[in-house]
N, C-alpha and C positions, 0 to 999 in steps of 0.2 A: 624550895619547899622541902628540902629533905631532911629528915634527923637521923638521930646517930642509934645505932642499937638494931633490934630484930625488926622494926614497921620504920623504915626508911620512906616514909612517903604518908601522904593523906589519905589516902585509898586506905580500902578495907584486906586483910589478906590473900582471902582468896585472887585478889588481882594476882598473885605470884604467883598462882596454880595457874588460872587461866591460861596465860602469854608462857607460860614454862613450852607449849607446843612450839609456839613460836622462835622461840631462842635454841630449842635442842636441832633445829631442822633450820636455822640459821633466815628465817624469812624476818622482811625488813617489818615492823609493826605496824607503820601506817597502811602497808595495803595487806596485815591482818585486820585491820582494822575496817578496810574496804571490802574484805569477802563478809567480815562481819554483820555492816553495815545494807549490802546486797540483801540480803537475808529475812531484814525486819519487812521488807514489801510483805516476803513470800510468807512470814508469820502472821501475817493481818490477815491474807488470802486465806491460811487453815484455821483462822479463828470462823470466819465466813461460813468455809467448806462443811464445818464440824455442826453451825447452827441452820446449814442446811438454807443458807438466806443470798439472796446475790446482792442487796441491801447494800454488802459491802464495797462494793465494786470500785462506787464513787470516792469513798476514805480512803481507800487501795488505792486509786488513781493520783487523791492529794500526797499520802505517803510517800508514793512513785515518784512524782515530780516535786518534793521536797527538795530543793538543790543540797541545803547543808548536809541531808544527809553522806552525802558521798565528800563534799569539801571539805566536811568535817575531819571524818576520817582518812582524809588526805595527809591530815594534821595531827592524826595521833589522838586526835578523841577516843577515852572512852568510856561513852556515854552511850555509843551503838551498841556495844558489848555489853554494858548496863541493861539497858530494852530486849537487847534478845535473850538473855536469862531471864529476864522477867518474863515475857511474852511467854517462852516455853514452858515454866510452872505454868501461867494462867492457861494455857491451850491444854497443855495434859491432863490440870484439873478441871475445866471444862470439859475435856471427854469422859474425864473419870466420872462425873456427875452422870452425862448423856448416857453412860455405857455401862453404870454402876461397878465400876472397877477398882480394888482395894489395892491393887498393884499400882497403877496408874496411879491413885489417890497420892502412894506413898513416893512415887517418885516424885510428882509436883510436887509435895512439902520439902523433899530431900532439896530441888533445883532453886527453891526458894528460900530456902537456906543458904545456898551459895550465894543466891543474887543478892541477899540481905549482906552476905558477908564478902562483897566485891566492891562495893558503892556505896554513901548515906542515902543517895533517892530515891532506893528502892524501901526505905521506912517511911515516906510517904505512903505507897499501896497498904506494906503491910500493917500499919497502923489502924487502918479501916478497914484491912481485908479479916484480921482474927478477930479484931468486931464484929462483921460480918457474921465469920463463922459460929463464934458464943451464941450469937441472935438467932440464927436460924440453923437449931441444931440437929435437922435431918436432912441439909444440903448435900451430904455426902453419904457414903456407902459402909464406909468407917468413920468411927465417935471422932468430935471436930476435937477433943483433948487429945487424942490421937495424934491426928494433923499436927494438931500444934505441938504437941510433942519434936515429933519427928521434925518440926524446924526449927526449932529450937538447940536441938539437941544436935543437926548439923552445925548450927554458929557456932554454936560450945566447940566443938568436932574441931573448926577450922579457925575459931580466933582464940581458943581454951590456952593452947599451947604458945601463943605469943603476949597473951595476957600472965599468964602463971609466969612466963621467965623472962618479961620485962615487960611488967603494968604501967612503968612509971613510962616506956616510950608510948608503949600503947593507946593510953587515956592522951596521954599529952599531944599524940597523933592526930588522936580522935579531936581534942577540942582547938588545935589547930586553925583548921577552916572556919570556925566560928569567932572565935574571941584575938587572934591576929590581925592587924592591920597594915599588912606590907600589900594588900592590894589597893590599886590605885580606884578611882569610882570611874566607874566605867561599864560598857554595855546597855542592853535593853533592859532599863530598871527606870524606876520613877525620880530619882537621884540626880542620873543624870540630864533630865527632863528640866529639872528646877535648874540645876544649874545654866545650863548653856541656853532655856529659853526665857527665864529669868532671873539667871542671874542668885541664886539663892545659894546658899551652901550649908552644906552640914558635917558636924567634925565624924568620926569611924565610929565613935562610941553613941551618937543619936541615933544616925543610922540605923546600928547594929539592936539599939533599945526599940526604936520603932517597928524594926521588923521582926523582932524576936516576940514583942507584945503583940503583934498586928496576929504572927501566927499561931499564937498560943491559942489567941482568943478564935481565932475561925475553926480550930480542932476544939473548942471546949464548943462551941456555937452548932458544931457541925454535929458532935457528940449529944447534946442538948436536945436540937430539936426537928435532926434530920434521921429519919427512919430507915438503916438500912436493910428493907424488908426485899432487896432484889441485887444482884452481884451487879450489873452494871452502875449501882449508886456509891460501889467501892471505888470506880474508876471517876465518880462523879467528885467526891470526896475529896479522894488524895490528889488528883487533878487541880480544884480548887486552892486547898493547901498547900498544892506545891507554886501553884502562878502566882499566890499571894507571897509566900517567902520567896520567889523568884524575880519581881518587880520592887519589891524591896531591899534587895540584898545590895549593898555597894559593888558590888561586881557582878556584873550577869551575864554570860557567854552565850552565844545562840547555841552553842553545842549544847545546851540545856534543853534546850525545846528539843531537840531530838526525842530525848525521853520522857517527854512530856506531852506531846503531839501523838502520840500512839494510845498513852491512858486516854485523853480525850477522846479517840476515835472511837475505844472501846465502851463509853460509857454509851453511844447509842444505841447500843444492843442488847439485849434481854437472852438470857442463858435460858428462862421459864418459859419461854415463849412457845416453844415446841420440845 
């Protein structure tokens, strides 16, 4: 996976800030990746705590006894560290809301800025989440161009500088993961279904056609004629979008469902609710 120049890897940059703790203080990364992984319980717990609901107890409970979680990052997933950046913008902007707070506001943009620029999964939320925000634009305590400002202008902040002094690894990094065919078909995807239960097969480039049209069309679909008039239809959204590019994709890791099993969780819950 690796290329030559300043973005050595498919990952977004900020992945080299992250783990930077971890290399300066010499800890092994899989079990950073398992204190990491600990963690996303205890962040579903303070999404609960903040809406004042015990509602969540049960989704807590599945979280908990998710096995991959922890097998995952036994392995060097990460995908835990994906969720828990994300998780923390959404819980801090959910207090910011509850507690109309312009400080708080601006840290969730700032940490969701990171998480956008750590991982591509996390441009599933945010695809629907600044929809969101356009739509309904006294959800917060500061103006949502604000918001968006401010996340924006952290991704600038943290991929500005390896874009400006080599775009050509950069883009080439980024499209990578998509338009490559050194992965084998494999995982929990519909791919592999056809082939091994009958027998079907399809070359990288059908594949790759089918589930890039399958997901266009469910964001134009979801864009169309789903209303998001309530922050849990963001997790409804990008959730959706993301199982549909994720059952499709020639490779599908369960370390994926990691961060995908938590937007689900969150979509039951209503932020307006109280």
């Amino acid at each position: 996976m690796a290329q030559s120049g300043l973005t050595p890897f498919t990952y977004l940059p900020f992945s080299l800030f992250w783990y930077l703790p971890a290399y300066i203080f010499n800890i092994d990364l899989r079990f950073f990746e398992m204190l990491v992984s600990s963690l996303v319980p205890v962040m579903i717990f303070i999404y609960g705590k903040i809406l004042k609901t015990i509602r969540i107890l049960p989704f807590l409970a599945v979280i908990s006894l998710t096995p991959f979680l922890i097998d995952l990052s036994a392995d060097g997933s990460n995908d835990n560290s994906t969720i828990f950046l994300l998780l923390s913008s959404i819980i801090i902007f959910v207090y910011s809301v509850k507690n109309k707070s312009r400080f708080f506001a601006i840290i969730s943009a700032i940490i969701l800025g990171l998480a956008a620029s750590f991982k591509y999964h996390v441009f599933f939320y945010l695809l629907f989440f600044l929809l969101y925000l356009y739509q309904n634009k006294k959800v917060l305590i500061i103006s949502n161009k604000r918001y968006i400002f401010y996340v924006i202008s952290t991704i600038f902040i943290v991929c500005g500088p390896f874009i400006v002094l080599a775009p050509d690894g950069f883009f080439r990094s980024i499209s990578f993961i998509e338009l490559t065919n050194w992965h084998k078909t494999w995982g929990w995807n519909i791919w592999v279904a056809l082939r091994d239960f009958l027998h079907i097969s399809f070359s990288t480039h059908q594949m790759w056609f089918v589930r890039t049209t399958l997901s266009l069309a469910t964001v134009f679909l979801l864009f169309r004629y789903f209303r998001l008039d309530s922050f849990n239809k963001v997790f409804v959204a990008s959730g959706v979008t993301m199982f549909i590019y994720l059952v499709f994709s020639q490779w599908t890791t369960y370390a994926y469902f990691t961060f995908l099993i938590p937007i689900l969780v969150l979509s039951a819950f209503h932020i307006e609710d109280k």
